[in-house]
N, C-alpha and C positions, 0 to 999 in steps of 0.2 A: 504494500500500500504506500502512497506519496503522501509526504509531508501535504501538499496540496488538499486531496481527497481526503484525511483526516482533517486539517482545517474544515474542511466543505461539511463536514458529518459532525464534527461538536458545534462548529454555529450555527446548523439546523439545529441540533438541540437544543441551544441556549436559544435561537431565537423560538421557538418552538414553545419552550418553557414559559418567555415570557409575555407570548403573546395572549390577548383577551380572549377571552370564553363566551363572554358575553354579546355570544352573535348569535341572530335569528336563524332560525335551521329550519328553512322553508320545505315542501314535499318533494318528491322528484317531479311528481307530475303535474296537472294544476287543478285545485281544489271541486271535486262535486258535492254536490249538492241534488242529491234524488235524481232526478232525470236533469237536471241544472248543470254547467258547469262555468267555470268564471276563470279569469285571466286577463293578464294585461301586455301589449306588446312592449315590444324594446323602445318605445317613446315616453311612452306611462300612460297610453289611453289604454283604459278595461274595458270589457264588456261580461254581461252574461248570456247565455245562450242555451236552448235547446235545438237539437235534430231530431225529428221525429220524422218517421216513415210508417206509409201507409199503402201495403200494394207496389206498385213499382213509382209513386209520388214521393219525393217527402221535402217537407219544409224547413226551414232555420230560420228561428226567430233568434233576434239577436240586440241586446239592449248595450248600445255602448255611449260611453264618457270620456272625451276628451281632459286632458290635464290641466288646463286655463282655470283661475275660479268660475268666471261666469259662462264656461260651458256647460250649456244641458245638455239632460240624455237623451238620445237618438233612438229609437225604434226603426231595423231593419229587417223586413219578410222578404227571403230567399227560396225560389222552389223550382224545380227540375220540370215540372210540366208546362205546358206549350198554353198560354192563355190568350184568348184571342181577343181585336180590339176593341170589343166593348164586352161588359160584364160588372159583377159589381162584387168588389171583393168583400166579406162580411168577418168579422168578431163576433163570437158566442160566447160568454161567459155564463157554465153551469148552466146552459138551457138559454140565457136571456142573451139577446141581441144588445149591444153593446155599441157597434160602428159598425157602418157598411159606407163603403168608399166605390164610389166610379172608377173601372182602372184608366178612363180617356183621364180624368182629372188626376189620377195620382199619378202618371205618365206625364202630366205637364208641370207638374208642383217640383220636380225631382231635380229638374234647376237648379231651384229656390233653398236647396238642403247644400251645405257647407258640409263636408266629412271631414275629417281629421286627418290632420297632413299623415299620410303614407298609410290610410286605409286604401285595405286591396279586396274588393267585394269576391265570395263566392262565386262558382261558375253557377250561370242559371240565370232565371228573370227575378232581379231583387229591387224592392220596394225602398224606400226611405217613406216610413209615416210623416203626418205632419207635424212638427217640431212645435217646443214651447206647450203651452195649457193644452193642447191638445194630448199632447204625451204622458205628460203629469196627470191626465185625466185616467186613461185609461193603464196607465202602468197602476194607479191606487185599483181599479178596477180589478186587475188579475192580482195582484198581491192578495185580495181577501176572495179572491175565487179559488175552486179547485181545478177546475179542465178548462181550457180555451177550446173552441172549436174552428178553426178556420176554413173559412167555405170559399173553394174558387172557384170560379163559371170555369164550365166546361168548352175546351175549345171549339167541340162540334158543337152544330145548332141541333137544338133539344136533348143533347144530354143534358142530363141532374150534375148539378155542382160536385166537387170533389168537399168531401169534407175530411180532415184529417184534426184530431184529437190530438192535443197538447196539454201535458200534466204541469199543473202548477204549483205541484208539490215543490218545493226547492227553493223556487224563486226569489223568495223575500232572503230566505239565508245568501243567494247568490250576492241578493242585492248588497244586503248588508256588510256581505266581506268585499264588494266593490268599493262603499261608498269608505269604509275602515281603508282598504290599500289604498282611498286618493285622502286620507286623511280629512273624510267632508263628516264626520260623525260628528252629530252636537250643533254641527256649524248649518246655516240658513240653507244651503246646498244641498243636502244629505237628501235621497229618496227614501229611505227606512225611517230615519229616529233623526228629523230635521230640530235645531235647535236656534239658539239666539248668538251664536259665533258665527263672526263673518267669515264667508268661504275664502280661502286662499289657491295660492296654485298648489297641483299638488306633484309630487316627485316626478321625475319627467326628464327626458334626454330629446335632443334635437335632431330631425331625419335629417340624414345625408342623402341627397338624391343622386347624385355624381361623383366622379373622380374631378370633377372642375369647382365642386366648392370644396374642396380642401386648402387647406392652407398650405403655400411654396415648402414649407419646411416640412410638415406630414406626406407632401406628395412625394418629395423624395427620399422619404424614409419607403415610404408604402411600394413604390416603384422600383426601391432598389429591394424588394426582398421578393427571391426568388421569380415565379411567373403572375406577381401581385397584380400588374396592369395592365397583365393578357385577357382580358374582362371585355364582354361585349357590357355596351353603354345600357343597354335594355336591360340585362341583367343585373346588372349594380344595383337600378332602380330598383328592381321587385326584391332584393335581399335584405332590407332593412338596416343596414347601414345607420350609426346615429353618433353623435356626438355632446359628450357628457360632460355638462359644465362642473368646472371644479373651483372650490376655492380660490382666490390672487388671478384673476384669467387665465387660470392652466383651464385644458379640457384632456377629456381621454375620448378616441377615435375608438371606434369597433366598425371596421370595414372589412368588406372581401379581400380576401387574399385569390382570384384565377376564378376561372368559370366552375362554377359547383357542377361533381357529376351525377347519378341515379340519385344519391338517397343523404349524400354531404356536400354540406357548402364551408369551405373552409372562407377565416376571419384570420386579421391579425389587429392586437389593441397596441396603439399607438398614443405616448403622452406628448400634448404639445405645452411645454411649462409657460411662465407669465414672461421670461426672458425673448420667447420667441425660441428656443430649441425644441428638437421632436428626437424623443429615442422610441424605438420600440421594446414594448412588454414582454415578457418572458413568464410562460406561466411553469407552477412543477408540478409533474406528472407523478408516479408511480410506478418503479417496473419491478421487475425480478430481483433487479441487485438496489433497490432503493432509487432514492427520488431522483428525478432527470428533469430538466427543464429542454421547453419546447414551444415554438412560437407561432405555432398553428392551434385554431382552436373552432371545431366543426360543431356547426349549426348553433351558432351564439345565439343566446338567448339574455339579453342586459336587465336584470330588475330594477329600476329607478327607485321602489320604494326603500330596498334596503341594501342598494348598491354592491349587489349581486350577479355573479355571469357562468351560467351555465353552459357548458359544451356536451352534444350530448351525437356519439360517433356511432353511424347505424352499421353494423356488421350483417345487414340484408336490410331489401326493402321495407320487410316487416319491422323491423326495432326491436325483434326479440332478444338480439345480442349486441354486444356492441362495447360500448364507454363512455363511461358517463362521469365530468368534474364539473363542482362548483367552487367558485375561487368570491372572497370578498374584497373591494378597494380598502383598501388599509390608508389611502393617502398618497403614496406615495409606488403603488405594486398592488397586484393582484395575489393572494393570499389563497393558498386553496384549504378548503374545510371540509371536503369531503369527495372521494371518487370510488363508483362503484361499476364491475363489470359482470358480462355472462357471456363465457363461451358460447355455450352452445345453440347454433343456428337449426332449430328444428320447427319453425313457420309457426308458433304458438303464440297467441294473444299475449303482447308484452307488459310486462309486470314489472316494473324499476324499482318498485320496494321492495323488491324479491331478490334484486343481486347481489354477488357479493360485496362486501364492502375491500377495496386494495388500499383504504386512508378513510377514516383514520386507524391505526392500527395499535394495538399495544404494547406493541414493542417492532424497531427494527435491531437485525443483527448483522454486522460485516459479513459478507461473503469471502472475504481473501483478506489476507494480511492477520494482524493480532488480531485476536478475542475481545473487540470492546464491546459493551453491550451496551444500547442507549434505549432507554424505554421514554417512552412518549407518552405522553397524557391521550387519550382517545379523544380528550372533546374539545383538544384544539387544535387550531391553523396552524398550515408549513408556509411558511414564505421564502420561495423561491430565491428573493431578491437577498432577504436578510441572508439565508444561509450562505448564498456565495460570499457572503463578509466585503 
């Protein structure tokens, strides 16, 4: 063993030792709720949502919130079947008619809807409801129902309307861990448990749409590593790209690293500090012989609310296998808290609380050289950065 690689392995330790515990240890996957399920993208707008299927129909409703204070929430109906142009789309709550909408009129309204920078709508024919009191009306309306029924005319003349049943078992819990991850609980803003605190913005990073709004100094950090700016322009766009204001006008970049292939889109995080320099991030990994740092990191996923970045590498289309890190900003570096894998590729409905854990671990032990043994705390952070010293 090098003097080197023993430095490397006691100040993981020490920094190891002395790093906080006191970090949120969010799921692998993102939060359900009955038939509900909730999540926020890498901007900090959430939404909640059902899919429901009906036959070979089915619909996604979908209630999102931008990260602004004074953004309301959005209602969007997404559905696979062929609706023709006139017909009158209906809400059913529990039996009772609720809103029925023209679809010539909701086809012209859909202008008039603003989305949130870097929403990417489902495939299929999707609605934007009408925004403001209209929203707020009927979201109170399904919060204290059990079933929505949503009725679509039928494409052909004299068929019967599609109707497809929506549980609203869940919903209010969705709502409520929404309106908690944009920090609107209490506050005037809140859709659950509205209170007398004025809404603020809530946690949130900024889309990058290009490789041309980067900054001279990111770009050629980003450009010079490896096949980073081999990227078709179309595709930058749809990868979610975003940039993360930080203390003093530093920001940290999360962009594509090359054209993502079947089932990974590789990223690399880039700091731009307040001096105007740009290095790039290095996260640490876990292998066989202990911890490795690596500056690829697939299918990023940035949480704004508790500055959090998952990477999550699909070992088949399905995601049954693969790798899974989550690293936290520490200020200064990406800190990883925890990384779990599963060999085995056998086409099964994937389960990430089911894999194994390769970090945190209870102990590591050298592979070659003396016998030192460094035991680790299981429920804290490796920092990459700290251990190289």
């Amino acid at each position: 063993m090098t003097l080197r690689l023993l430095t490397f392995l006691i100040s993981a330790a020490m920094a190891l030792a002395a790093a906080s515990s006191a970090v949120a240890q969010p799921g692998r996957t993102a939060p359900s709720f009955d038939s509900w399920t909730a999540d926020c993208s890498n901007t900090g707008v959430c939404f909640a949502s059902s899919l429901t299927r009906t036959k070979s129909v089915w619909v996604d409703l979908r209630i999102i919130r931008d990260w602004p204070a004074e953004a309301q929430p959005l209602m969007r109906l997404t559905t696979n079947t062929t609706l023709p142009v006139e017909g009158t789309l209906r809400f059913d709550v529990d039996g009772a008619a609720v809103e029925a909408l023209p679809l010539e009129q909701l086809r012209e309204m859909q202008g008039a809807v603003v989305p949130p920078a870097g929403f990417r709508p489902l495939g299929g024919e999707g609605f934007w409801y009408p925004t403001g009191p209209a929203t707020a009306t009927l979201l109170k309306a399904l919060q204290e129902g059990k079933e929505l029924t949503v009725r679509l005319p039928a494409a052909e003349d004299g068929a019967d309307p599609i109707s497809v049943p929506v549980s609203l078992q869940g919903l209010k819990a969705s709502l409520l861990w929404l309106d908690n991850r944009q920090n609107r609980t209490g506050t005037v803003a809140a859709i659950v448990a509205p209170g007398t605190a004025p809404a603020e913005d809530a946690p949130h990073a900024l889309p990058v749409m290009s490789a041309q709004e980067l900054p001279p100094e990111v770009a050629a950090v980003w450009s010079a590593n490896r096949l980073c700016s081999e990227i078709d322009p179309a595709i930058f766009a749809s990868l979610n790209a975003v940039r993360v204001p930080l203390p003093e006008n530093a920001s940290l970049y999360i962009i594509p690293c090359g054209a993502p292939t079947a089932h990974n889109s590789p990223y690399v995080a880039v700091l731009a500090s307040k001096d105007g320099a740009a290095r790039q991030i290095h996260v640490a990994r876990m292998s066989d012989q202990g911890p490795i740092a690596t500056d690829l990191i697939y299918n990023a996923h940035w949480s704004p609310a508790d500055q959090q970045l998952v990477s999550y590498f699909k070992g088949s289309g399905v995601g049954e296998c693969g790798l899974w890190n989550r690293w936290v900003w520490n200020g200064s570096g990406l800190v990883l808290l925890e990384e779990a894998t599963r060999n085995t590729c056998d086409g099964t409905e994937p389960d990430l609380s089911k894999w194994s854990n390769s970090w945190p671990a209870k102990r590591f032990e050298l592979a070659r050289g003396p016998r030192i043994l460094l035991r680790f705390c299981p429920s804290r952070p490796y920092d990459v950065d700290a251990a190289a010293g």
